[in-house]
C-alpha positions in Angstrom: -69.2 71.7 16.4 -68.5 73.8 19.3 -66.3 73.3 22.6 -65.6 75.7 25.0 -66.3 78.3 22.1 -64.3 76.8 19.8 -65.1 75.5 16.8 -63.8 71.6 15.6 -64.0 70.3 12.4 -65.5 66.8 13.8 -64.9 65.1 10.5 -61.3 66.6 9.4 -60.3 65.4 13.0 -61.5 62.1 12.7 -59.6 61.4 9.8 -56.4 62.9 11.3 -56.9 60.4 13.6 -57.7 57.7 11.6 -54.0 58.5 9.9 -52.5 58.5 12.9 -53.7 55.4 14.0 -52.9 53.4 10.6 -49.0 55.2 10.1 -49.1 53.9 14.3 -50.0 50.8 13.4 -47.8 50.5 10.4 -44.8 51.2 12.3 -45.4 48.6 15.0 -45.9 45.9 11.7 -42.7 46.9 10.7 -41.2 47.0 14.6 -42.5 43.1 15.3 -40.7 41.7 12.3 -37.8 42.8 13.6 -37.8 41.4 16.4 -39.3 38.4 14.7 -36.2 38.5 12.5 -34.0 39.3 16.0 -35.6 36.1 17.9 -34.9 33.7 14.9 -31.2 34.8 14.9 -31.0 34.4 19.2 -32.5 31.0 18.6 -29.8 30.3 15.9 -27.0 31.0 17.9 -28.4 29.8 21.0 -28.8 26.2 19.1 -25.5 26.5 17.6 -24.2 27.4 21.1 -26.0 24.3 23.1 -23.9 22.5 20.2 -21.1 23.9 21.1 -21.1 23.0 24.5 -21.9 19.7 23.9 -18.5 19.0 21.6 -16.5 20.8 24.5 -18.0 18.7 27.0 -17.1 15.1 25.1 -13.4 16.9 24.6 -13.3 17.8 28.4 -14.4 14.3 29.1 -11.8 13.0 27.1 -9.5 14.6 28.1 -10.0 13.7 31.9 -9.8 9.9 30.5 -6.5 10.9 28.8 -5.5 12.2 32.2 -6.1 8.8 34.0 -5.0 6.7 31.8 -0.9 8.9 31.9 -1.4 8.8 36.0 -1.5 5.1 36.1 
């Protein structure tokens, strides 16, 4: 085929493209289980942190009783 005067192997380019597309493709597969992998490790330490904040809060709690009870 011919543009501008040029000729294009129609077929060759379509499956340069196709290539493209699928190795495309093949690194965003690879790129969302990453961040799949990323997500489950922020959700981890987020539960571990909401944990941890509630043991500090009973110890805070605690110690504000503790507190009182050496005022009186």
């Amino acid at each position: 085929m011919y543009v501008f005067g040029v000729s294009i192997p129609i077929l060759e380019l379509l499956v340069i493209f196709c290539i493209v597309v699928v190795v495309y493709l093949v690194i965003l597969e690879i790129e969302f289980r990453q961040l799949k992998a990323i997500t489950k490790k922020f959700d981890d330490e987020e539960i571990l942190l909401s944990k941890e904040m509630r043991e500090l809060r009973s110890e805070v709690s605690e110690l504000k009783e503790v507190i009182k009870a050496l005022k009186r």
